[in-house]
C-alpha positions as a Markdown table, in Angstrom:
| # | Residue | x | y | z |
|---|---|---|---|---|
| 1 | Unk | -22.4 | -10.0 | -32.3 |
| 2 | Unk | -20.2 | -11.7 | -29.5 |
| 3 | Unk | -17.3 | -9.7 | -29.0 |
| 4 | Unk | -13.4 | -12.0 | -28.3 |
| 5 | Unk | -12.2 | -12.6 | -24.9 |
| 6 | Unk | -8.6 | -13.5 | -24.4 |
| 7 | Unk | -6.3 | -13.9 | -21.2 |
| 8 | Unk | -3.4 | -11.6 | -21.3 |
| 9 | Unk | -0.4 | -13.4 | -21.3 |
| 10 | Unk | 1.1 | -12.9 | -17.4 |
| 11 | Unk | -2.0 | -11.2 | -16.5 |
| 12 | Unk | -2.4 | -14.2 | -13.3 |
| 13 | Unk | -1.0 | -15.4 | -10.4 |
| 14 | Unk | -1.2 | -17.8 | -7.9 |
| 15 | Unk | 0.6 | -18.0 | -4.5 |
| 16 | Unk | 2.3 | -20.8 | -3.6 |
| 17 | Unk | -0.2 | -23.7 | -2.0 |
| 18 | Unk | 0.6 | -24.7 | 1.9 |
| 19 | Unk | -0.6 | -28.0 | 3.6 |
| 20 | Unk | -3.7 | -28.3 | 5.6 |
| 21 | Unk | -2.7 | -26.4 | 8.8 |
| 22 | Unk | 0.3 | -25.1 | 7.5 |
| 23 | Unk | 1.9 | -21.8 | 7.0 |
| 24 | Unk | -1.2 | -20.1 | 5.6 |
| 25 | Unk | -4.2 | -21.6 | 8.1 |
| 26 | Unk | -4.3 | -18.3 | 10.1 |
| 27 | Unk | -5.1 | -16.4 | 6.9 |
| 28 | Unk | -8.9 | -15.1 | 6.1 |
| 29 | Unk | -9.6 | -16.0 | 2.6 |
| 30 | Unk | -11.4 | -13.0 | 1.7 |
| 31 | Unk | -8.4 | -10.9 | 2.9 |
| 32 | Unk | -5.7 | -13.2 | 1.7 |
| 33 | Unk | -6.8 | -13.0 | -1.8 |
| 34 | Unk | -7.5 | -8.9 | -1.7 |
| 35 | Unk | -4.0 | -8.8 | 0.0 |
| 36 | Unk | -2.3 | -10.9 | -2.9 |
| 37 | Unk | -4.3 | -9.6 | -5.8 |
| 38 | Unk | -3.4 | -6.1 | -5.0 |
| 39 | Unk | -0.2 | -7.0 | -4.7 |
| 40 | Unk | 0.2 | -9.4 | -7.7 |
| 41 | Unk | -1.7 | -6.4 | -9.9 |
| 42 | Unk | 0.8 | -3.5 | -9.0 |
| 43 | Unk | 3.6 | -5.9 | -9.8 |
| 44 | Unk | 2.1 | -6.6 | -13.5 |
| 45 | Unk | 1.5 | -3.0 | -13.6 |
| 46 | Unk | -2.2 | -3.2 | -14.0 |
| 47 | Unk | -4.1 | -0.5 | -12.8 |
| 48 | Unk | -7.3 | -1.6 | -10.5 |
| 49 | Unk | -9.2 | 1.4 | -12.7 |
| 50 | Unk | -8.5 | -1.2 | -16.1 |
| 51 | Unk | -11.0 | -3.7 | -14.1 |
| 52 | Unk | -14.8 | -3.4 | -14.4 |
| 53 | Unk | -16.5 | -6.4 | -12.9 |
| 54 | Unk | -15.1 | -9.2 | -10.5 |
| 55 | Unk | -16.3 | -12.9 | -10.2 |
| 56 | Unk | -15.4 | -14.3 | -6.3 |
| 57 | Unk | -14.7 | -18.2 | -6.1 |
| 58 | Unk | -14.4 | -19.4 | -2.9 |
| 59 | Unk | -15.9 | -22.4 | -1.4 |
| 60 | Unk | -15.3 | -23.2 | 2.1 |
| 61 | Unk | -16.9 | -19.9 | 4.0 |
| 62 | Unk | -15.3 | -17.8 | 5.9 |
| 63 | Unk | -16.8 | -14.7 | 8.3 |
| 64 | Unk | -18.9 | -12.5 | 6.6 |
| 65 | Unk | -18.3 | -14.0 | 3.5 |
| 66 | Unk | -22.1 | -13.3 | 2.3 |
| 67 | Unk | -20.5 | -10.0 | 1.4 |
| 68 | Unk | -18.6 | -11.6 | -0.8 |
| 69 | Unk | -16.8 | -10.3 | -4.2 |
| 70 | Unk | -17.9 | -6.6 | -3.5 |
| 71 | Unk | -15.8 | -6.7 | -0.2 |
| 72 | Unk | -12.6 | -8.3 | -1.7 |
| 73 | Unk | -12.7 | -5.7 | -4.4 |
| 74 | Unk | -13.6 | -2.9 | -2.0 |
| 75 | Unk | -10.1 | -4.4 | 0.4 |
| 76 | Unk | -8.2 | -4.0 | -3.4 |
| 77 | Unk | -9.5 | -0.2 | -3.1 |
| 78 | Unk | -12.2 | -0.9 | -6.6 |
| 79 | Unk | -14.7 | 0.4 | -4.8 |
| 80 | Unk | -17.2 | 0.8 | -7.7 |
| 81 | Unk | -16.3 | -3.1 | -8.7 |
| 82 | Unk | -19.1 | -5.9 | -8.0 |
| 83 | Unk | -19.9 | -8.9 | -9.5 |
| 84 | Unk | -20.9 | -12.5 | -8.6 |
| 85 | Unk | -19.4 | -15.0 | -6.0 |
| 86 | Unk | -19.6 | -18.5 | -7.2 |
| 87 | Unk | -18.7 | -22.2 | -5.8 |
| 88 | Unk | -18.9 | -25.1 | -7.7 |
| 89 | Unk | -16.6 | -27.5 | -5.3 |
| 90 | Unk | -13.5 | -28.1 | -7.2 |
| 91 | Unk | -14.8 | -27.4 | -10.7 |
| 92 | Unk | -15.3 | -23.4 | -9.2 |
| 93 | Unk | -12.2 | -22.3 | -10.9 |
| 94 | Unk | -13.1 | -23.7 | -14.3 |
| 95 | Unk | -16.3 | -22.3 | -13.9 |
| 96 | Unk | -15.2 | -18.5 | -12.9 |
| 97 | Unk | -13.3 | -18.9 | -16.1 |
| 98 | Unk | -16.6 | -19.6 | -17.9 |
| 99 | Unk | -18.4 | -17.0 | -16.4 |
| 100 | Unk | -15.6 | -14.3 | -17.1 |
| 101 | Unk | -15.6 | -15.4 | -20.5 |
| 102 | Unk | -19.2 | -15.3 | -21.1 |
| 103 | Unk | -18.9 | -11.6 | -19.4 |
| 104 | Unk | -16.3 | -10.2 | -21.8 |
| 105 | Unk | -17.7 | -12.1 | -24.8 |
| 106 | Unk | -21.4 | -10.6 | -24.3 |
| 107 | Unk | -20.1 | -7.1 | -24.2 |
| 108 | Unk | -21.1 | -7.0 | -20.0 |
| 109 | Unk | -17.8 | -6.2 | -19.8 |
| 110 | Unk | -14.6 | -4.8 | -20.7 |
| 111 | Unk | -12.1 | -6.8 | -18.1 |
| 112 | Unk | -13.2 | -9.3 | -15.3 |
| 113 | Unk | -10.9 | -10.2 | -12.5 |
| 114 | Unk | -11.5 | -13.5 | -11.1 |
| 115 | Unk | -10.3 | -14.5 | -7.7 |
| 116 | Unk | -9.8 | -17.9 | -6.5 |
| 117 | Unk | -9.7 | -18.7 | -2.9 |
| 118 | Unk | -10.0 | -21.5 | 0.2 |
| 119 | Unk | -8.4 | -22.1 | 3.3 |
| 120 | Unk | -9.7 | -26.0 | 3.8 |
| 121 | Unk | -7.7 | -25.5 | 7.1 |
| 122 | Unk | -9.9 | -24.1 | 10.2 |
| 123 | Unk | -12.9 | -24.7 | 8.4 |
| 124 | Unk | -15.9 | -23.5 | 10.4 |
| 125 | Unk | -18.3 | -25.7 | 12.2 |
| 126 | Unk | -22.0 | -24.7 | 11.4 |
| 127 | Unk | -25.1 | -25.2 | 13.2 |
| 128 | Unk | -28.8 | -25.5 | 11.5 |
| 129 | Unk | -31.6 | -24.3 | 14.0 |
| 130 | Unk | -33.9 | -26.6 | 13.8 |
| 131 | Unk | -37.4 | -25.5 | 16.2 |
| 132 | Unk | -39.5 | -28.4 | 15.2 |
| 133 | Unk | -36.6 | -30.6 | 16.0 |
| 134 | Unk | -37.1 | -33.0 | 19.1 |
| 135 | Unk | -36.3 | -30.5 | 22.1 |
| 136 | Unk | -35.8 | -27.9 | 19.6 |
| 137 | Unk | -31.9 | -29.6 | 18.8 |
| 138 | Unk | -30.9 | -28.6 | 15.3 |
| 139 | Unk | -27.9 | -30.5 | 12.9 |
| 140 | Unk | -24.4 | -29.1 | 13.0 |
| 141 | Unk | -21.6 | -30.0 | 10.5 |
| 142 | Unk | -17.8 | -29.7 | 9.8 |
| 143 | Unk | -17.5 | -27.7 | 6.5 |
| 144 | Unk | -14.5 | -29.4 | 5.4 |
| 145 | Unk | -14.2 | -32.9 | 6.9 |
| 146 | Unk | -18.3 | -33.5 | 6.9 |
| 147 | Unk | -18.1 | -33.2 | 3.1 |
| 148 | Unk | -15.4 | -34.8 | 2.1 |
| 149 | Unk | -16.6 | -37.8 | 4.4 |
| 150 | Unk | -20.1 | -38.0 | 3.2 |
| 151 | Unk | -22.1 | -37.2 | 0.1 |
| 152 | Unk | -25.6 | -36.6 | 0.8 |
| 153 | Unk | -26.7 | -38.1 | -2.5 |
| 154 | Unk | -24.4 | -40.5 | -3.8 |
| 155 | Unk | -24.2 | -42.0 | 0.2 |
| 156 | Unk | -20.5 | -42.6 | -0.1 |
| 157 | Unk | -16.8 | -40.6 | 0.4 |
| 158 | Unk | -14.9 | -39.2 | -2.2 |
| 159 | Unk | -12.3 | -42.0 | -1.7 |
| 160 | Unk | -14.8 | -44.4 | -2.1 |
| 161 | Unk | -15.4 | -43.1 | -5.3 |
| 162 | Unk | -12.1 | -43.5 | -6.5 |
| 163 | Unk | -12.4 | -46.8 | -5.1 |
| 164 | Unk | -15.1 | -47.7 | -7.1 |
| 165 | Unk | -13.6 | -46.6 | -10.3 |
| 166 | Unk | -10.8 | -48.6 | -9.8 |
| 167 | Unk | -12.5 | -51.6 | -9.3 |
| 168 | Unk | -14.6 | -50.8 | -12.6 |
| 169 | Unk | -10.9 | -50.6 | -14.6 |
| 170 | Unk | -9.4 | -53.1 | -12.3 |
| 171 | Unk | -6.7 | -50.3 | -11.3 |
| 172 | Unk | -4.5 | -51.4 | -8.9 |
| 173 | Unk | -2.1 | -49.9 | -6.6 |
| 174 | Unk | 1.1 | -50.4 | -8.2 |
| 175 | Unk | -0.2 | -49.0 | -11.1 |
| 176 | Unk | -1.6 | -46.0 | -9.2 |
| 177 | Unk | 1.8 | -45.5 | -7.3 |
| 178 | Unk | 3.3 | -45.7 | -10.8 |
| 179 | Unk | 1.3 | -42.9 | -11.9 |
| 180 | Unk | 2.2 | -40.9 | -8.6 |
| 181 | Unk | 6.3 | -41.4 | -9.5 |
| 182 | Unk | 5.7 | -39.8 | -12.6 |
| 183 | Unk | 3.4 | -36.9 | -11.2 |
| 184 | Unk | 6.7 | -36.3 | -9.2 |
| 185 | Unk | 9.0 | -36.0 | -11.3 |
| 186 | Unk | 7.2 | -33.9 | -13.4 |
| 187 | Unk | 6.8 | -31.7 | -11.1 |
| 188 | Unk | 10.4 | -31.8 | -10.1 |
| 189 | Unk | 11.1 | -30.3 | -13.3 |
| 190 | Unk | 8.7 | -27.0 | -12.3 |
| 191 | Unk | 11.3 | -26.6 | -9.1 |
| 192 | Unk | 14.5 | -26.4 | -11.7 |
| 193 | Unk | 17.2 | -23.6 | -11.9 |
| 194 | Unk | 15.6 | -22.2 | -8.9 |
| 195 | Unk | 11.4 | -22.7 | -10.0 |
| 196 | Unk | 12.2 | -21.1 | -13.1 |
| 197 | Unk | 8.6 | -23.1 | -14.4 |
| 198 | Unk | 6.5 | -21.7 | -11.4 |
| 199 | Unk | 8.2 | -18.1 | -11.3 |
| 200 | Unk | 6.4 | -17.2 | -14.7 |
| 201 | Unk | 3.3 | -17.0 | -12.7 |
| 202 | Unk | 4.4 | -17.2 | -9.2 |
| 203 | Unk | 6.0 | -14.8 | -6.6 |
| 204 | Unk | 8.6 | -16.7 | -4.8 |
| 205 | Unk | 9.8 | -16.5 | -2.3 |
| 206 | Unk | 6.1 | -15.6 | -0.7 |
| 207 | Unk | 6.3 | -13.2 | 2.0 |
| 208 | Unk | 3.3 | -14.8 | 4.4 |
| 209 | Unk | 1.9 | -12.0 | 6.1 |
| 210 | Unk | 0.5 | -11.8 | 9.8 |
| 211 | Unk | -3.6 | -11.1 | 10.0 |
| 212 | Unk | -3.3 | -7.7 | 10.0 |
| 213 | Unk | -1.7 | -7.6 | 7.1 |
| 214 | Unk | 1.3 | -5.1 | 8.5 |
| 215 | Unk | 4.3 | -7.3 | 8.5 |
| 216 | Unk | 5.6 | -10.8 | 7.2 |
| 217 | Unk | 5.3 | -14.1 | 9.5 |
| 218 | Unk | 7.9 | -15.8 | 7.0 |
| 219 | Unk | 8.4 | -16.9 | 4.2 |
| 220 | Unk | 7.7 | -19.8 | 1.8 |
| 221 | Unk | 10.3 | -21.0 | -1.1 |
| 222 | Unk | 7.8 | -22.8 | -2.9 |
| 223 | Unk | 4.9 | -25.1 | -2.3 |
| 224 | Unk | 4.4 | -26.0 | 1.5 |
| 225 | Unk | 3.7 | -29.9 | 2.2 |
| 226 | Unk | 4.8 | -31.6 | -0.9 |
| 227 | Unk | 6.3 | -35.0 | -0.1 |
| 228 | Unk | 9.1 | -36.6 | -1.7 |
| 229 | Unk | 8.4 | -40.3 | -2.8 |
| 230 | Unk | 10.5 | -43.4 | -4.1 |
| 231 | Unk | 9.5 | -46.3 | -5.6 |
| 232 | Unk | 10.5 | -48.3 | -2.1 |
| 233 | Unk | 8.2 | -45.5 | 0.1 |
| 234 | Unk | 5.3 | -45.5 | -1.6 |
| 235 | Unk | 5.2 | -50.0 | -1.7 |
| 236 | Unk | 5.2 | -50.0 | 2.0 |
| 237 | Unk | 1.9 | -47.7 | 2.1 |
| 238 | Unk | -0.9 | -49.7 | 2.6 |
| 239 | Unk | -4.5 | -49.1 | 1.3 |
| 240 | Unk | -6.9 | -46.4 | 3.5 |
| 241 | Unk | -9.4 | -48.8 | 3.6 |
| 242 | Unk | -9.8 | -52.5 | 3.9 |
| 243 | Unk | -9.9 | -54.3 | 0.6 |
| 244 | Unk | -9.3 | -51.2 | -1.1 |
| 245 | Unk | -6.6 | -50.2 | -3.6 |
| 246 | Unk | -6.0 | -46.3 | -2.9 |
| 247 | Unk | -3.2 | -45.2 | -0.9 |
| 248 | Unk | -2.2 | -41.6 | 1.0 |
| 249 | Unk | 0.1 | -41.6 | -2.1 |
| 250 | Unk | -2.1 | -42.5 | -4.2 |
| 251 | Unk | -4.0 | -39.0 | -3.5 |
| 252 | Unk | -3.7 | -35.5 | -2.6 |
| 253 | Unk | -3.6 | -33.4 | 0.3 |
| 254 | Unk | -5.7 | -30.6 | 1.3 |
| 255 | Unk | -4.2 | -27.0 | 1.1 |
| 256 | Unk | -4.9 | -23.4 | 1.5 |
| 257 | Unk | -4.4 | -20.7 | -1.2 |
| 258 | Unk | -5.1 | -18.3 | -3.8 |
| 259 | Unk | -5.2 | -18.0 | -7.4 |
| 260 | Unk | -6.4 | -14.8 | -10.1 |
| 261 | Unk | -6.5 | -14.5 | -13.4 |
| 262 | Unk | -8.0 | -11.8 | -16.0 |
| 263 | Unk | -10.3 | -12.1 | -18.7 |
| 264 | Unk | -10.6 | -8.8 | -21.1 |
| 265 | Unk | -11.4 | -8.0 | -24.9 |
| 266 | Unk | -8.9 | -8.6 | -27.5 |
| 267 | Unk | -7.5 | -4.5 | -27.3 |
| 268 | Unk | -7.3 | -5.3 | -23.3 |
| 269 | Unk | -5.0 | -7.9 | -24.0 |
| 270 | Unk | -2.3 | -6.3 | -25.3 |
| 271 | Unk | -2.8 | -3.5 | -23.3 |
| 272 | Unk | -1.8 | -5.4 | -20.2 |
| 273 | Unk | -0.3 | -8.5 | -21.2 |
| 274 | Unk | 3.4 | -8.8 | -20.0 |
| 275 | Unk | 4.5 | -10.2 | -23.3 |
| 276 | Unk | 1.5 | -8.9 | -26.0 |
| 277 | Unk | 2.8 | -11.1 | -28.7 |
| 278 | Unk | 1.5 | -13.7 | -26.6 |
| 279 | Unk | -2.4 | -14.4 | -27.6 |
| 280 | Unk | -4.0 | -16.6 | -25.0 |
| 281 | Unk | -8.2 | -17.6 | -26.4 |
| 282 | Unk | -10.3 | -19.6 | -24.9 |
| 283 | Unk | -11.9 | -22.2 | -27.6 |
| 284 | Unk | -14.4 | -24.3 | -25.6 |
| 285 | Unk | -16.1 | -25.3 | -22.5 |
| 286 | Unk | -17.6 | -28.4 | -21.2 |
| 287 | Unk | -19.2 | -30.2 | -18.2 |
| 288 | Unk | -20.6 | -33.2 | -17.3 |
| 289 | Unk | -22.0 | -35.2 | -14.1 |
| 290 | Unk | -21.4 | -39.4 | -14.6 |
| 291 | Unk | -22.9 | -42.4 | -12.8 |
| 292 | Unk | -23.8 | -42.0 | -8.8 |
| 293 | Unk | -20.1 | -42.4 | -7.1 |
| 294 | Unk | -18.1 | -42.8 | -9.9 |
| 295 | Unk | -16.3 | -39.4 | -9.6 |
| 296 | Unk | -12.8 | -40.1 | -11.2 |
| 297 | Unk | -14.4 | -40.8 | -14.4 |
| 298 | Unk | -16.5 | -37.8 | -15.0 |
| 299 | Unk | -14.2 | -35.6 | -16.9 |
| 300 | Unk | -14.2 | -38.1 | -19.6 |
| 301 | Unk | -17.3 | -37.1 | -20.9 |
| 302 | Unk | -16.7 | -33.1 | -19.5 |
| 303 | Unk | -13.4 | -32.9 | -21.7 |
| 304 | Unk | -15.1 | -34.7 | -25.0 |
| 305 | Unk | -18.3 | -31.8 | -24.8 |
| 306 | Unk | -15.1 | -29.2 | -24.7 |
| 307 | Unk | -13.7 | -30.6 | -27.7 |
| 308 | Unk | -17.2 | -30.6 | -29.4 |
| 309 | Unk | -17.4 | -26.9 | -28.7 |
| 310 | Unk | -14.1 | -26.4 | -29.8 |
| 311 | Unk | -14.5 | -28.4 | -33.2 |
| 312 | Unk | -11.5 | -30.2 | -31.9 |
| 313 | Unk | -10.4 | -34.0 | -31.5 |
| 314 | Unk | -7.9 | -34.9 | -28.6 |
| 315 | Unk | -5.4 | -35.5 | -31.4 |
| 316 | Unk | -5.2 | -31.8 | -31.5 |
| 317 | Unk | -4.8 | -31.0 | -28.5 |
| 318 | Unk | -0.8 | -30.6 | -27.5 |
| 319 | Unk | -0.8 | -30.6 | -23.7 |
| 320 | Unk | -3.2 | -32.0 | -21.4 |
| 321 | Unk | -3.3 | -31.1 | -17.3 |
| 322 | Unk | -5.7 | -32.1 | -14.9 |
| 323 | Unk | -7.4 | -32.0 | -11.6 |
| 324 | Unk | -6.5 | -35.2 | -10.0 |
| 325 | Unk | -7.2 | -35.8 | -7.1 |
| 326 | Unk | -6.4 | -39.7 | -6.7 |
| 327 | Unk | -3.6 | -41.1 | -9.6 |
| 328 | Unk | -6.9 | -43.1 | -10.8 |
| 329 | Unk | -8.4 | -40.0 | -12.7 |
| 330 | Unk | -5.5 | -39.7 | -14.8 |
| 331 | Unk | -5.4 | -43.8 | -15.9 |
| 332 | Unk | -8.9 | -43.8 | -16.6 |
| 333 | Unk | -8.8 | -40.2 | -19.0 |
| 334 | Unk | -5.7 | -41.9 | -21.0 |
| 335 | Unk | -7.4 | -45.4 | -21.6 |
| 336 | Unk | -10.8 | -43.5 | -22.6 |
| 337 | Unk | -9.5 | -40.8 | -24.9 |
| 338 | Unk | -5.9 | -42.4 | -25.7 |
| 339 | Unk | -3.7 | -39.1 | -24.6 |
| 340 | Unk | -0.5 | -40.3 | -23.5 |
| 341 | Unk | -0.6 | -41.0 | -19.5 |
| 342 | Unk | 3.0 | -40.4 | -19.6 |
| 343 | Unk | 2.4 | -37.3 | -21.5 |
| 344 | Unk | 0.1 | -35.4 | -18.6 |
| 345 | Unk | 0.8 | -32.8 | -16.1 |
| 346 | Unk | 3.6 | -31.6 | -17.3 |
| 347 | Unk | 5.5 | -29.4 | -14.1 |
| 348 | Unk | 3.0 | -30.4 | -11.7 |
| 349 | Unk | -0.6 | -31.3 | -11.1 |
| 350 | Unk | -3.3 | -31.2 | -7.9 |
| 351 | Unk | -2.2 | -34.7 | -7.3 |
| 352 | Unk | 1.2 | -33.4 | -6.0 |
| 353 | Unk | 0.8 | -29.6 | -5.6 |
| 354 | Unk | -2.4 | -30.1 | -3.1 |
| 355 | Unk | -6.1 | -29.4 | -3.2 |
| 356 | Unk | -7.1 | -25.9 | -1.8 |
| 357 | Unk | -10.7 | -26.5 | -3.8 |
| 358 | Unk | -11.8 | -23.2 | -5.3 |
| 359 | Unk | -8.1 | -22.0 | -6.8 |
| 360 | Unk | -6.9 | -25.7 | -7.9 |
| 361 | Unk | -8.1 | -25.7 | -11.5 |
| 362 | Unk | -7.5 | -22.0 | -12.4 |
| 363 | Unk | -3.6 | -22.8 | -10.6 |
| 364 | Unk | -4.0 | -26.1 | -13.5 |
| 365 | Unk | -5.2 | -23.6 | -16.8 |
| 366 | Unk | -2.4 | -21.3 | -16.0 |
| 367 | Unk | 0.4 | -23.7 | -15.8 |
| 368 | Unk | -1.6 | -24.9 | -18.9 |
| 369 | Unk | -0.5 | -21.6 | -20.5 |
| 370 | Unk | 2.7 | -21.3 | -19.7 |
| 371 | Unk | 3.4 | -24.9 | -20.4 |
| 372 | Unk | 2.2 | -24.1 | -24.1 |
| 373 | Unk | 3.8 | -20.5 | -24.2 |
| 374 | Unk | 7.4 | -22.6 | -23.5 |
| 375 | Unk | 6.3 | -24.8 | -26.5 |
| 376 | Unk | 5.8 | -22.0 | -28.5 |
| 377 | Unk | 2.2 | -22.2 | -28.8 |
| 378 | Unk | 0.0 | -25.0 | -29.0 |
| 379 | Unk | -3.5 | -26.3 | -27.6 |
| 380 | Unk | -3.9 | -27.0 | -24.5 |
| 381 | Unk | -6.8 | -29.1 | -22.7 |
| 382 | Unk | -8.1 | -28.7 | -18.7 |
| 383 | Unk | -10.1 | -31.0 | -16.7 |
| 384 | Unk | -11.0 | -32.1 | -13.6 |
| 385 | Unk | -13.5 | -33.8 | -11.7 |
| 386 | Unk | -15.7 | -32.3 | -8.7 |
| 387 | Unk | -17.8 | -32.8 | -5.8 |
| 388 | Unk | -21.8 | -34.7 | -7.3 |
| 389 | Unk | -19.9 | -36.8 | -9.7 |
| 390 | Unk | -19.4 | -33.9 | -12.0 |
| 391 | Unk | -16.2 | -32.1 | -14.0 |
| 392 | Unk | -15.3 | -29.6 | -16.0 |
| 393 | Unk | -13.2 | -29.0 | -18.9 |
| 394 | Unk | -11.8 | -25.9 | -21.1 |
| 395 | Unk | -10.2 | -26.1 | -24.0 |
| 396 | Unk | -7.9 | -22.7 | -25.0 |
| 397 | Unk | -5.2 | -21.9 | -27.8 |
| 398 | Unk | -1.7 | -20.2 | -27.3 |
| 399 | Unk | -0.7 | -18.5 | -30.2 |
| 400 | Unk | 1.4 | -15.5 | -31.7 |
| 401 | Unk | -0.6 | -12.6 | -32.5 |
């Protein structure tokens, strides 16, 4: 019989996210998120000993990543810790949630730490031997830039995809930069009485440490490359491409960063929660993959399996966040399921925070919870789209024990 699995309440983090080049570009994933999960573990009080299995997402390599999740937890000093390393594109945090889940629930075990973590800056430049090739030349690539240019299947960019779907709900930009102004100002209200909202789950200021590891390069006071907009601003930005309706403001920016989160039995939960009146379950799980280059419009379908496994309509869900990458996704969720566009992202959101890829939805489910934990308890519902015309979604429950 499957056993519960619950999130303690406090038991994740997530740094603060900095711009593509930015104040975190000289950082090696694999060490950055060791160096913060140590850290972020002792400061909870949670001994590394509590922790028996570890799920890795990360995906943008970095060197001798192949060694993966063992490594990290071996840097943590859990030296008898392995456990999977996964990527999924931007559905890899959902997904580490799933697999921790599925861990815990099947009795594999007792509490999972899941690391999230991608520096989309510096990414590495790969070359494919290829000896058959015509004078033995092979094909080389840009990790980052490559991919986000070009999918291999669908022929096409990720803007064009958001292109596409706007032109199938006849979105246009001032209804996009609309979107955008509210995004905002939500998350304005995260950066209140001195980031109140983002100190529940967030060390700030952040203490940016050199490579080594030995001493601090700076400091950041909150989320690095954030741009302020105005109605005025974002109507002189023209469309990225010709004939096309999606603006730089209109979409987000890629980042670096690092995000973790615990999964454990039901006893584990109190055991290490900060608050363990605070019950945090998971409820349901769904993904989906939609029409060749229609990305924006996949977690539609992703979010309405969730609520199937869930036994739940979106009339019962309280709070909604999402991975949105262009202000499109968001339109196109409200007019297909009817959840308030207004009503979304509540203190902040991909769309303004940035997009370091592997950590971005696990950041999303934990301002989830504490966006529901402030309401008292509640429902909550995740989703977001991903690279393949796919998306994820996860449904979960915040309740008083």
């Amino acid at each position: 019989m499957a056993r519960d699995a619950e999130i303690p309440y406090g038991a994740y983090w997530s740094t603060p996210f900095a711009r593509w080049q930015g104040s975190l570009s000289h950082l090696h994933s694999l060490e950055f998120a060791a160096h913060v999960g140590r850290e972020e573990l002792a400061r909870r009080n949670i001994d590394l000993a509590e922790i028996d299995h570890g799920i890795l997402g990360i995906t943008v390599p970095q060197r001798q990543s192949f060694y993966g999740l063992p490594w990290v937890m071996g840097m943590m000093g859990a030296e008898d810790v392995a456990g999977p390393t996964i990527s999924q594109a931007c559905a890899t945090g959902a997904r580490t949630l799933a697999a921790a889940y599925h861990e815990v629930r099947a009795g594999l075990s007792d509490s999972t730490l899941i690391l999230t973590t991608d520096r989309t800056s510096n990414g590495p430049h790969v070359y494919y031997p290829a000896p058959s090739g015509p004078g033995g030349t092979g094909a080389h690539e840009d990790v980052v830039m490559d991919n986000f240019n070009h999918d291999p299947f669908a022929k096409n960019a990720m803007i064009d995809t958001a292109e596409n779907v706007a032109a199938k709900y006849q979105i246009g930009v001032a209804e996009q930069h609309d979107v955008v102004l509210r995004r905002h100002d939500q998350y304005l209200d995260a950066l209140a009485d001195d980031h109140a909202f983002q100190k529940r789950y967030m060390t700030l200021p952040f203490a940016v440490p050199d490579n080594r590891y030995r001493k601090s390069t700076g400091t950041l006071e909150g989320d690095e490359g954030v741009v302020a907009v105005s109605a005025e601003g974002l109507a002189r930005l023209k469309p990225v491409k010709d004939g096309g309706s999606i603006t730089f403001g209109g979409q987000t920016h890629p980042a670096d960063g690092s995000v973790g989160l615990m999964v454990t039995t039901a006893d584990g939960a109190r055991k290490v929660a900060t608050d363990p009146g605070i019950r945090i379950r998971i409820l349901g799980f769904g993904q989906s993959r939609t029409e060749k280059g229609f990305m924006p419009q996949a977690p539609v379908e992703a979010a309405r399996r969730a609520l199937d496994d869930a036994a739940l309509k979106i009339s019962d869900i309280d709070a909604v966040k999402s991975h949105n990458p262009f202000a499109v996704n968001d339109i196109v969720f409200s007019r297909e399921t009817g959840f308030e566009l207004e009503a979304m992202n509540n203190y902040g959101c991909s769309l303004i925070w940035g997009h370091p890829q592997g950590p971005t939805g696990l950041r999303t489910i934990i301002e989830l919870i504490e966006e529901l934990a402030l309401r008292g308890g509640g429902r909550g519902l995740f989703q977001g789209c991903a690279a393949g015309d796919s998306a994820m979604s996860v449904v979960l429950d915040v309740s008083s024990r």
